[in-house]
C-alpha positions, 0 to 999 in steps of 0.5 A: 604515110600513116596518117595518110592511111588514117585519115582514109580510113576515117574519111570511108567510115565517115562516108559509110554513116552518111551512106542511104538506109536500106531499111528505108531506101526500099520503099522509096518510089511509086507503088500500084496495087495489083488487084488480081493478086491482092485479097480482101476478108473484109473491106471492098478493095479500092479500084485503083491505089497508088502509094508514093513513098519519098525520104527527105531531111530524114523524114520518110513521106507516104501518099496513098491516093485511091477510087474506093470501089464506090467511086469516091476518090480517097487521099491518106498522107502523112511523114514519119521519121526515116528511122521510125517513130511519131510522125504526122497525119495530113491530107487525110480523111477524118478516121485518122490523127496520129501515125507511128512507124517503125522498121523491122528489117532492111525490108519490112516496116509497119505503121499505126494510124490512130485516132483519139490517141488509140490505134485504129489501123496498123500496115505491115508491109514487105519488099521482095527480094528483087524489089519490084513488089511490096506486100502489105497486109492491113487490118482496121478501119479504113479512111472511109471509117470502115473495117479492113482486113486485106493483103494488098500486092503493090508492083513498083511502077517508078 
């Protein structure tokens, strides 16, 4: 009896390790920027933004597709380790060649964009409580090469 108890105990905590991340499962889905709540000090806000976020192989991949204000359709897409870390850049525009991410929290992650090997944008975002909101401030240059200061509100939609 046990080892039977034992091994149970063992077979919970092995089960418990393998278990999804709630530091990255939050972030898993199809995000829409708001734009009636989302702030631009310096940029011209996008007309449309949709950021698709998926975790494979411990690699956590985001999309951010968008019409910039211009009308120019805009593609940013790049996998950084699920737990954080150097990832890659791919389709993208010319402004970025790098990407670092990291968590902060079961909630809360940030990531550099870089260029030459210097960062050139950086993104904090932020998941409500209730997980249907994903606040995100982003500072730097954006992928048309152009300076960003903005607090971008995202509603889940998937």
């Amino acid at each position: 009896m046990r080892s039977l108890k034992l091994t149970l105990a063992l077979f919970v905590f092995a089960a418990s390790l393998c278990a999804a991340d709630p530091a990255v499962d939050s972030f898993i889905g199809t995000w829409k920027m708001n734009p009636a709540k989302s702030s631009y000090k310096e940029g011209a806000p996008p007309k449309e933004q949709i950021a698709t976020i998926t975790v494979s192989n411990g690699r956590m991949t985001v999309s951010v597709a968008a019409i910039t204000a211009e009308g120019k359709k805009t593609l940013v897409s790049y996998w950084i380790p699920a737990d954080g870390g150097k990832g890659e850049m791919s389709d993208t525009s010319p402004a970025y060649d790098g990407i670092t991410g990291k968590h902060i929290g079961p909630n809360e992650r940030e990531i550099s964009r870089w260029k030459d090997g210097k960062p050139v944008f950086t993104a904090r975002s932020v998941i409500s409580p209730d997980g249907n909101t994903m606040y995100t401030t982003s500072t730097g240059i954006s992928p048309l090469g152009k300076p960003v200061d903005a607090h971008i509100v995202y509603d889940r939609i998937k």
